[in-house]
TIKOL-947740 format. One line per 3 residues: number of its first residue (from 1); their letters; for each residue x, y, z of C-alpha. Coordinates in Angstrom, 1 decimal, padded with zeros to 4 digits, always signed. Layout:
N
NUM) a) X Y Z | ...
This chain:
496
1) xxx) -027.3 +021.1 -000.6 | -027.9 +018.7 -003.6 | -027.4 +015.1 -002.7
4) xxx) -026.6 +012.5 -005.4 | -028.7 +009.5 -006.0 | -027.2 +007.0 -003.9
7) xxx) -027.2 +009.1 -001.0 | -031.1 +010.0 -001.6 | -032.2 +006.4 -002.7
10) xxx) -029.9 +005.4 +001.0 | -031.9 +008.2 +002.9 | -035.1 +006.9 +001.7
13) xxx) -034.0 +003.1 +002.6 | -033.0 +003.8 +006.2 | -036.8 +005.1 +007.0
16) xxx) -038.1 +002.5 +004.8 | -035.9 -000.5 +006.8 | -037.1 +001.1 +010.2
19) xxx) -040.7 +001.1 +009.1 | -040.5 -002.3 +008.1 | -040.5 -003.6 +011.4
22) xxx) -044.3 -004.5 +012.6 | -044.8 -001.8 +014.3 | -043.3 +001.9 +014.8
25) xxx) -044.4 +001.3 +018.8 | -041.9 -001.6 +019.2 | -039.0 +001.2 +017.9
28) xxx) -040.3 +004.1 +020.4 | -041.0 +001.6 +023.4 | -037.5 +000.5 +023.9
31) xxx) -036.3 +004.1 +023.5 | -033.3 +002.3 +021.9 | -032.1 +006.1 +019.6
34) xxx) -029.4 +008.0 +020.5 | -026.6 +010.3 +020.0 | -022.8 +009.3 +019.3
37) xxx) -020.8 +013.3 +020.2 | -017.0 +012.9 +018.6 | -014.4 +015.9 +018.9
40) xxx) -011.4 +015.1 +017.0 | -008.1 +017.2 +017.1 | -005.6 +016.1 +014.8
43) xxx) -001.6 +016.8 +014.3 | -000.4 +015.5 +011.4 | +003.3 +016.6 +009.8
46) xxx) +005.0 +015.6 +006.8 | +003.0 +012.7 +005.3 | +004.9 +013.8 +002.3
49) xxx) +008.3 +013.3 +003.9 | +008.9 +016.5 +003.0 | +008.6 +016.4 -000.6
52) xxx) +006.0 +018.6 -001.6 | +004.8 +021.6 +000.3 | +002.2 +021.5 +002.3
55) xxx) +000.5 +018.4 +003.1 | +000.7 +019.3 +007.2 | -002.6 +018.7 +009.2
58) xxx) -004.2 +020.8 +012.3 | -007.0 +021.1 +013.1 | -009.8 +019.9 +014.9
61) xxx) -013.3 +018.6 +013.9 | -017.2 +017.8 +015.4 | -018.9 +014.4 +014.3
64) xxx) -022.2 +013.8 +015.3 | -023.8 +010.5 +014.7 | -027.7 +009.8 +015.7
67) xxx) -028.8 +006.6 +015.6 | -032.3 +004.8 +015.7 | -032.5 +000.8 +016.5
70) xxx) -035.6 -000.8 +017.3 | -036.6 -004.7 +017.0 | -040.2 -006.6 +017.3
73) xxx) -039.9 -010.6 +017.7 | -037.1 -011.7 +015.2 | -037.2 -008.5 +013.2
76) xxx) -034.9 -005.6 +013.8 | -034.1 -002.5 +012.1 | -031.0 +000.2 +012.1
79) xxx) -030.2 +003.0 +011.3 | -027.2 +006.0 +011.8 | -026.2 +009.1 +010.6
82) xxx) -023.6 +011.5 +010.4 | -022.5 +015.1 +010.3 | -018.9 +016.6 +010.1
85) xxx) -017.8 +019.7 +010.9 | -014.1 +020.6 +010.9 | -011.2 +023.7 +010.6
88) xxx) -009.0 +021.1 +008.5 | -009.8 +018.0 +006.2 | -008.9 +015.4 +009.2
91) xxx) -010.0 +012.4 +010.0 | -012.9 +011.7 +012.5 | -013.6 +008.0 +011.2
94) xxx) -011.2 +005.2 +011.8 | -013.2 +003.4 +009.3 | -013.0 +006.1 +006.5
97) xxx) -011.0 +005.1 +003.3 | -008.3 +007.0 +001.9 | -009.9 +010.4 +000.1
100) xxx) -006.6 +012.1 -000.3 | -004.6 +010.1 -002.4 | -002.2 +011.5 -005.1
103) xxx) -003.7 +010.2 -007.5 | -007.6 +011.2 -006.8 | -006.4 +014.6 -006.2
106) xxx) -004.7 +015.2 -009.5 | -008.3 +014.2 -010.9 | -009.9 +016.6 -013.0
109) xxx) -012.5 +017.1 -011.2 | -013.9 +017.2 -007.1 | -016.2 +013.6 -006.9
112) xxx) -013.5 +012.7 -004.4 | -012.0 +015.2 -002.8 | -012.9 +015.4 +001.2
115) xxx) -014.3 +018.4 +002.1 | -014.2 +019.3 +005.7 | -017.9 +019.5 +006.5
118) xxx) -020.5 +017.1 +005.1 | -023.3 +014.6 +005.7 | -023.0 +010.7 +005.7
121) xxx) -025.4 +007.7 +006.2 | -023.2 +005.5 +007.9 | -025.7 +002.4 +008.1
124) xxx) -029.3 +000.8 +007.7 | -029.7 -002.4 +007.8 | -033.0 -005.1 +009.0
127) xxx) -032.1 -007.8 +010.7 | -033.9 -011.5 +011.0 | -032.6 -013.7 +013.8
130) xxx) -035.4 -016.5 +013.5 | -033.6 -018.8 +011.5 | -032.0 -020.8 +014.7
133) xxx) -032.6 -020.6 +018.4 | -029.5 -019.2 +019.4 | -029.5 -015.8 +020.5
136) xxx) -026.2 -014.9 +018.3 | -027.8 -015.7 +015.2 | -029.0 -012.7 +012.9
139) xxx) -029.0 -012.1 +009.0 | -028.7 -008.3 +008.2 | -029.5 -006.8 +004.8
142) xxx) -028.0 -003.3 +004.0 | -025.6 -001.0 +004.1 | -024.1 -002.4 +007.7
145) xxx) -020.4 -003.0 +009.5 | -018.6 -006.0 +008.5 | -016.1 -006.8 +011.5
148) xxx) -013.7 -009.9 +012.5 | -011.6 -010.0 +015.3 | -008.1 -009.2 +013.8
151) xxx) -009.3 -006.7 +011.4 | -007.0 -008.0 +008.5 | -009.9 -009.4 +006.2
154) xxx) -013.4 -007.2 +007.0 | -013.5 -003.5 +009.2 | -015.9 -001.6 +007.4
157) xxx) -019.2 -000.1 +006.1 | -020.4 -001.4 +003.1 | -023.6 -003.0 +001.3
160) xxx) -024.0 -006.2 +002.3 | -026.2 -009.5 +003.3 | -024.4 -011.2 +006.1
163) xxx) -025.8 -014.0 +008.2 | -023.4 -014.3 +011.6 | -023.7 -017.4 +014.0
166) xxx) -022.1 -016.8 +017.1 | -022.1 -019.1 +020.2 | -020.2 -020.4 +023.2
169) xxx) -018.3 -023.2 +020.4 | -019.3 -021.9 +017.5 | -019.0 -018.9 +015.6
172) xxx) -019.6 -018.0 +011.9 | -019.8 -015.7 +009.4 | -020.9 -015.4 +005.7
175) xxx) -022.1 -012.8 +003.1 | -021.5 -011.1 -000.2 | -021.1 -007.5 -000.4
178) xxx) -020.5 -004.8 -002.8 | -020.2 -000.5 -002.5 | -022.1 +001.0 -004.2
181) xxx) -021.9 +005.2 -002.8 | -019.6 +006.2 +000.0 | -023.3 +007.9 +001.0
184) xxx) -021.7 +011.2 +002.0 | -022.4 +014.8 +000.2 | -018.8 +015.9 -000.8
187) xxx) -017.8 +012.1 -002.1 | -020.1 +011.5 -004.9 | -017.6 +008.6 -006.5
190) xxx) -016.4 +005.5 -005.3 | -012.5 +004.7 -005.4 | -011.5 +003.0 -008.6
193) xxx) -011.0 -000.3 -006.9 | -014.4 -000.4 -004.9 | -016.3 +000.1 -008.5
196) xxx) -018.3 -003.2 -009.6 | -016.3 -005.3 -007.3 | -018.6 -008.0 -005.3
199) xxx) -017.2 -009.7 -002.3 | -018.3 -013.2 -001.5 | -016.3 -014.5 +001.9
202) xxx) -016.7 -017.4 +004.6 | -015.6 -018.2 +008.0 | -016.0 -020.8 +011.2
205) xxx) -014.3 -020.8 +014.2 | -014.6 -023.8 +016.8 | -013.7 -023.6 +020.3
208) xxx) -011.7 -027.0 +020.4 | -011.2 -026.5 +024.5 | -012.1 -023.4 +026.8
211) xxx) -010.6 -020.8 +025.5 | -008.7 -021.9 +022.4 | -009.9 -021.4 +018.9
214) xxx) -009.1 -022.8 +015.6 | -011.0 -021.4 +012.4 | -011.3 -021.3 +008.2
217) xxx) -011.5 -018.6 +006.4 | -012.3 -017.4 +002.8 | -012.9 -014.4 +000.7
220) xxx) -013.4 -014.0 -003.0 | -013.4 -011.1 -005.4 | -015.0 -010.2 -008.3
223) xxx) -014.2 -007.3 -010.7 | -016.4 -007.2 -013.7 | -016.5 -002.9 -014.5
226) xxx) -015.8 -001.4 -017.6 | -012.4 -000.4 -017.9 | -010.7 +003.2 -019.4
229) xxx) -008.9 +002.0 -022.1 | -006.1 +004.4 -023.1 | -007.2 +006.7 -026.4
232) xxx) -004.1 +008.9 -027.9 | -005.1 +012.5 -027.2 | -007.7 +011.7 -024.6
235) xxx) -006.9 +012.7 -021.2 | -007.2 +009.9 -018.7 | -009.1 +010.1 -015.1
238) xxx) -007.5 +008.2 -012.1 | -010.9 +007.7 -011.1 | -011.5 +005.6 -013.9
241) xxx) -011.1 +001.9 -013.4 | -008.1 +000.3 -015.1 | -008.0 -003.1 -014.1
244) xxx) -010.1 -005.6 -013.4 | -009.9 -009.6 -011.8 | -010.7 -012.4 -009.4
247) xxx) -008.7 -013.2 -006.4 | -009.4 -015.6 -004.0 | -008.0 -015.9 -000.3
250) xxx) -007.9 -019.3 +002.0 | -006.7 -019.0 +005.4 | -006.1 -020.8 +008.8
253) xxx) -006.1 -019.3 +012.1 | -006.0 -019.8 +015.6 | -005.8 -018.3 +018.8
256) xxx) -006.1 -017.9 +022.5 | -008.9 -015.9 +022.7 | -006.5 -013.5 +022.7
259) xxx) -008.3 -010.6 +020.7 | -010.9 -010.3 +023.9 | -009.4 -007.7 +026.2
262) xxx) -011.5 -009.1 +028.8 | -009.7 -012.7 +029.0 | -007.4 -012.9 +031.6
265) xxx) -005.1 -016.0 +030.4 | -001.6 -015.3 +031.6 | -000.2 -016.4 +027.7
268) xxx) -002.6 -015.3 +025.1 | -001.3 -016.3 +021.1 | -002.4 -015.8 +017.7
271) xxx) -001.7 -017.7 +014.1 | -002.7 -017.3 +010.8 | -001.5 -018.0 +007.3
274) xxx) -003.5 -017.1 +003.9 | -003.1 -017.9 +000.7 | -003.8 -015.7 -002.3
277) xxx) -004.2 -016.7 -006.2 | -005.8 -015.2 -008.6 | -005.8 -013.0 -012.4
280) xxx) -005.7 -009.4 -012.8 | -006.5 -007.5 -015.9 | -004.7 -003.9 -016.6
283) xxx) -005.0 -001.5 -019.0 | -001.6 -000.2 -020.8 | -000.7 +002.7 -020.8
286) xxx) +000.2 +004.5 -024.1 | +003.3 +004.4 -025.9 | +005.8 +006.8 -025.7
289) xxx) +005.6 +008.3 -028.6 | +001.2 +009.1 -027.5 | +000.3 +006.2 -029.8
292) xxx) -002.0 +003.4 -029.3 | -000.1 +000.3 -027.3 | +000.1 -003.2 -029.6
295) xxx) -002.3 -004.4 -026.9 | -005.2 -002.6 -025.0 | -004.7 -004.5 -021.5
298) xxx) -002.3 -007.3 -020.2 | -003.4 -010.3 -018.1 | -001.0 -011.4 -015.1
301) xxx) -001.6 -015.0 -012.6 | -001.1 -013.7 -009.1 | -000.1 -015.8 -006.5
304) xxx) +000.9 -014.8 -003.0 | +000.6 -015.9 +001.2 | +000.7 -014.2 +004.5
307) xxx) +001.3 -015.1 +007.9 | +000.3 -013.2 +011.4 | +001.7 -014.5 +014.5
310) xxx) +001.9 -012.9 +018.1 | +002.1 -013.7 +021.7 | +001.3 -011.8 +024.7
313) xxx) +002.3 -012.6 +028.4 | +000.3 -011.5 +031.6 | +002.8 -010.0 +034.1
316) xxx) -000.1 -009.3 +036.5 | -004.2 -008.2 +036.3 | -002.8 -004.9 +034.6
319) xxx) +000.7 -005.0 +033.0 | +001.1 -007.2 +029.5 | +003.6 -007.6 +027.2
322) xxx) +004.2 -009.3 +023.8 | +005.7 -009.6 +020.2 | +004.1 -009.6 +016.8
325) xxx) +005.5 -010.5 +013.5 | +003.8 -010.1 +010.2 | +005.0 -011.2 +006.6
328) xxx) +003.2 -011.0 +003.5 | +004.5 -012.0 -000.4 | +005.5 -009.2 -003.1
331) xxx) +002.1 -010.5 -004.8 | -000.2 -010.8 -002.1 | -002.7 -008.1 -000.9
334) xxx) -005.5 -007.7 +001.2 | -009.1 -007.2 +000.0 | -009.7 -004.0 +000.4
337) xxx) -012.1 -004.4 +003.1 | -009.3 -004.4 +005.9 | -008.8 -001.8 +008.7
340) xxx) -005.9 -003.6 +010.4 | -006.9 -002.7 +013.7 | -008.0 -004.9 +016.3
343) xxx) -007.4 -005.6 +020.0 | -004.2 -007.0 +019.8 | -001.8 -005.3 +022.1
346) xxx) -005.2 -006.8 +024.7 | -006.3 -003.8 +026.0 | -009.9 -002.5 +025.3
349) xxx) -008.8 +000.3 +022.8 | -007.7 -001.0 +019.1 | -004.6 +000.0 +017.8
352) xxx) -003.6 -000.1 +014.2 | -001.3 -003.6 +013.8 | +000.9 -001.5 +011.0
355) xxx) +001.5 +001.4 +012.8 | -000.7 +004.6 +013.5 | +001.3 +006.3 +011.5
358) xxx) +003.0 +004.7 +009.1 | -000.5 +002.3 +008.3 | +000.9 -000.4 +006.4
361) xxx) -000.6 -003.1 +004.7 | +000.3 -006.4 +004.0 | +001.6 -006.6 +000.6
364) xxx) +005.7 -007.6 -000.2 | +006.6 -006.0 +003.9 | +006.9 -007.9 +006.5
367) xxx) +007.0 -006.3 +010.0 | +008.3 -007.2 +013.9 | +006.5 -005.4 +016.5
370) xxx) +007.4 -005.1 +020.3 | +004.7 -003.7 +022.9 | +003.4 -003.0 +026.2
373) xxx) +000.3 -002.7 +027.7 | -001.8 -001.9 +030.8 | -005.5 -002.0 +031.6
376) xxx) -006.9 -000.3 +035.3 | -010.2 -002.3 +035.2 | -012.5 -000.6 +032.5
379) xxx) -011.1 +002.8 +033.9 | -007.9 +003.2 +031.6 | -005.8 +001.4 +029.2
382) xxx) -002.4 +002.2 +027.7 | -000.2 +000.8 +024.8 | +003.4 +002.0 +024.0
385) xxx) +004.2 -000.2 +020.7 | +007.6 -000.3 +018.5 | +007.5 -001.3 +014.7
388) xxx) +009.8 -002.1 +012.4 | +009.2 -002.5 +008.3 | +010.7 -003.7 +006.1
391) xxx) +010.5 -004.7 +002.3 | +010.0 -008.7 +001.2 | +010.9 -008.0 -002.4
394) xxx) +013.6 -005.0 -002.7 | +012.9 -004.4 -006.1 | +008.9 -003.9 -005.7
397) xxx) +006.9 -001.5 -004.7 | +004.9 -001.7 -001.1 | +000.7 -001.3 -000.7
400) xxx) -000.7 +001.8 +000.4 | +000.3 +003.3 +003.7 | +000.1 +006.4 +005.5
403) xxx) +003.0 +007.7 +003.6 | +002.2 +010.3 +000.4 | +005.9 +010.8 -000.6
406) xxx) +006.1 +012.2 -004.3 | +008.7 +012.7 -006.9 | +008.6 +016.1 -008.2
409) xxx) +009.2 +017.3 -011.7 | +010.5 +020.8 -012.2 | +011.5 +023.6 -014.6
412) xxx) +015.3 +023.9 -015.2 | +015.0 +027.2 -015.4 | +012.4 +028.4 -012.9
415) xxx) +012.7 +026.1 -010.5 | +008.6 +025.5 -010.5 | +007.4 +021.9 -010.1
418) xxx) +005.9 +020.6 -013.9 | +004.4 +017.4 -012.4 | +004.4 +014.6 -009.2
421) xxx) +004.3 +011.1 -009.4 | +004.3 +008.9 -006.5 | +008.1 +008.4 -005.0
424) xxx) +009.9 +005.1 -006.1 | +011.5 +003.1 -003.4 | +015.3 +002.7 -003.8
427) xxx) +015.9 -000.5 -005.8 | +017.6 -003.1 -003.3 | +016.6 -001.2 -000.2
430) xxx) +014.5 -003.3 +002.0 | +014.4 -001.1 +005.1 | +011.2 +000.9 +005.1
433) xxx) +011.7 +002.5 +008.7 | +010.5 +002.1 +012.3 | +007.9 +003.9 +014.4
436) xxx) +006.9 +004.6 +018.1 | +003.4 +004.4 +018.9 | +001.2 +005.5 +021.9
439) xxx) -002.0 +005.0 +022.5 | -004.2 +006.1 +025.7 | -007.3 +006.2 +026.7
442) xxx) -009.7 +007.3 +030.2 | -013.0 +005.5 +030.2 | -015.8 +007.7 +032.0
445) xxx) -019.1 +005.8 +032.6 | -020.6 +002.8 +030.8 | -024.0 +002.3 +029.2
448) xxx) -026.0 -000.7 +028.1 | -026.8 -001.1 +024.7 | -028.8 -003.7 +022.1
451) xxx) -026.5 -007.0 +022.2 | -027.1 -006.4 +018.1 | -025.6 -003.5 +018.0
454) xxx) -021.8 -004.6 +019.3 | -020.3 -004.5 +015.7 | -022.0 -001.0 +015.2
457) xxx) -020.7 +001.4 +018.1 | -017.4 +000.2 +018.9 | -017.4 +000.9 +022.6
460) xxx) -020.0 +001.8 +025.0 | -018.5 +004.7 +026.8 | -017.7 +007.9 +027.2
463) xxx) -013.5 +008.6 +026.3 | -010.7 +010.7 +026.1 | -008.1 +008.9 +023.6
466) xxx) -005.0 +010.1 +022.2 | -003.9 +008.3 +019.0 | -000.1 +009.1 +018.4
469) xxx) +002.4 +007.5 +016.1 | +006.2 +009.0 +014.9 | +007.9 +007.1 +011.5
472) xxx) +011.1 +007.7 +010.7 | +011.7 +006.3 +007.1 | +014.6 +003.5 +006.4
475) xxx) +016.8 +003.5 +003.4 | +014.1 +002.8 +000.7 | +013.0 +006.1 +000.4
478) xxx) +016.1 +007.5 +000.1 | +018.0 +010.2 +001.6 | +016.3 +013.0 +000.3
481) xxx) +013.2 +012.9 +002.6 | +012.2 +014.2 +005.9 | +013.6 +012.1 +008.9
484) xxx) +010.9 +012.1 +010.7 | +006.7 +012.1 +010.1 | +004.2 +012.1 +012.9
487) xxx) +000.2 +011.5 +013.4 | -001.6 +011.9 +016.4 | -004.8 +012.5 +017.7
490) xxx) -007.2 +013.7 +020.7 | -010.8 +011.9 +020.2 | -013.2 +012.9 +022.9
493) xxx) -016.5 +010.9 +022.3 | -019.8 +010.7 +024.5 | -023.0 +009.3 +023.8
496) x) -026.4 +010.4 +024.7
């Protein structure tokens, strides 16, 4: 299997960082290694909406993920792994980035298309906690998972030096970041928007009084690659990049402590509003006619804000209930570094806030959200959750979701499709559609691992969870589409 550089220069750093502590005894000692088992069946039907064949998902997949973690006074070192296996391109990684888009597939050639088995390095970082006394205090440097409570501005793997502070009052995080390899053997190029963009962000939260927090937050990026300039006869790459910029986000937050599935407050909230401004830089696209445009890119001033706010009320130790309502700006997006999932529904199992099937993202949609919840002590936990979408802007397009709905171009006379673009939404439709959620999970036995690696695994057990979402589309997409689009899945994971 030939590897490409990134993934043999990230091979060669992970034993390098886990030699670098003082001593190879201090790793073995603790016996802190292991082995993450995941099984992953997956149902997936008519991401498409029906308008394109194929497209359907079934199938079910094997994800193995040793890991190695060892520390020796303030230094620590870690590392994991990761092998796939599957009958179908599915998804065993919440975490994993889109590989399947339109766009990359039409791409001339196979750096990112998903393959359903392949190898991954999923992190290695070292870690120095010295600079303070406090126990949650720890810079890490490497490839490592960037995590915040709500999942809205970091929920990923990526390069990064990151010093977190995290105490009884006080908690704080800053870094900058950058990707440079997905570091796995079938994607051997980043996404367009991930190439030579650094991320720079901030953030502070302060307990005010037990159990109510009120934070700052900040994130900047910086594009600076070389863009594909459109050249009359030259085929073009969507995996080239074709725009470039600096965006920066401020935001306010607080909260109840409500993201902590163990808190038992009998009203738990949350709050937060960001603001967005920025310039982008795109390349034109050629004249009709195939010749050179008057100008080789265009520069636009973005501006944009977005507000999260839910509450969630305790009807006894295990039945909750709530409300959610999100609203973003036609112009505003997230960074890129977003999972949108997170504890909110407060149950220990995190559930995507835009829907597990529909995965929206907070750019021109705003969204109301309706849920119910129950927790059996760390046994079992449940959440049956309604959406509803809709656009800000009815005349703009929406971010990237779960839906893959295309516009086919085809022969008068044959019938046979010529070309597919991504389907417009209807001008003046707002309505995107609703979705139905469920989400359960059985908890079988719990084990005790390194307080450092919390953001790593995501929970310390062994599980059965089914992941299941239905979208039926609203009037934007018209009424040529499917009426409904399901997603589900069956993770069973157990670590050794």
């Amino acid at each position: 299997m030939k590897l490409n550089p990134f993934v043999k220069a990230g091979i060669g750093l992970s034993f390098a960082l886990l030699w670098s502590c003082p001593t190879l005894a201090a790793l073995t000692e603790a016996k802190n290694f292991g082995l993450e088992v995941k099984a992953t069946a997956q149902s997936e039907d008519d991401r498409d909406l029906g308008t394109q064949k194929g497209g359907d998902v079934n199938g079910i997949g094997l994800d193995l993920r040793p890991w190695i973690y060892g520390e020796s006074g303030a230094w620590s070192a870690y590392a994991m792994g990761q092998a796939v296996t599957s009958s179908d391109i599915i998804e065993t990684d919440t975490l994993q980035q889109s590989t399947d888009d339109t766009t990359e597939q039409q791409s001339s050639n196979d750096d990112r298309k998903a393959k359903k088995n392949y190898l991954a390095l999923r992190e290695f970082w070292v870690g120095y906690s010295g600079f303070t006394p406090y126990p949650g205090e720890i810079l890490k440097f490497g490839r490592q998972r960037l995590r915040n409570d709500d999942g809205q501005w970091r929920d990923t793997n990526i390069e990064a030096l990151n010093w977190t502070f995290d105490t009884t009052l006080l908690k704080a995080n800053v870094g900058a970041a950058e990707r440079f390899s997905e570091y796995r053997t079938d994607l051997k190029e980043l996404s367009p928007v991930d190439k030579d963009r650094q991320h720079f962000y901030a953030d502070a939260a302060y307990q005010w009084t037990p159990g109510q927090w009120i934070g700052l937050r900040g994130h900047h990026t910086h594009d600076d690659g070389k863009l594909d300039y459109a050249e009359p006869g030259v085929a073009s790459d969507p995996l080239d990049k074709r725009e470039n910029g600096d965006l920066t986000w401020l935001g306010i937050e607080a909260n109840s402590d409500a993201y902590n599935w163990r808190n038992t407050n009998t009203v738990n909230y949350w709050a937060s509003i960001t603001g967005m401004k920025g310039d982008r830089d795109k390349v034109n696209a050629l004249n009709a006619d195939g010749s050179r445009p008057t100008s080789a890119k265009r520069s636009d001033d973005l501006s944009g804000w977005a507000t999260d706010i839910g509450v969630r009320l305790r009807l006894d130790p295990q039945w909750q209930v709530g409300a959610a309502y999100s609203r973003a700006s036609a112009e505003y997006e997230q960074n890129g570094l977003q999972s949108n999932r997170s504890n909110w529904t407060g149950t220990q199992s995190r559930v995507h806030r835009f829907g597990e099937a529909f995965r929206g993202e907070m750019n021109n949609m705003q969204s109301m959200s309706l849920f119910g919840s129950w927790q059996l002590r760390e046994d079992y936990d449940a959440s049956l959750v309604y959406h509803k979408f809709w656009r800000v802007d009815g005349n703009k397009p929406v971010g990237s979701n779960g839906i893959d709905a295309v516009q086919n171009n085809t022969d008068d006379v044959t019938g046979a499709i010529l070309s597919s673009t991504s389907l417009p939404l209807e001008d003046g439709k707002k309505d995107l559609g609703q979705e139905m959620d469920l989400v359960v999970t059985k908890y079988f036995k719990k084990g005790l691992l390194p307080a450092a690696l919390s953001q790593s695994i995501d929970e310390p057990s062994a599980l059965v969870r089914l992941r299941a979402g239905v979208f039926k589309p609203g009037d934007a997409y018209g009424s040529q589409v499917d009426s409904y689009m399901h997603r589900a899945f069956v993770d069973v994971v157990w670590k050794f």
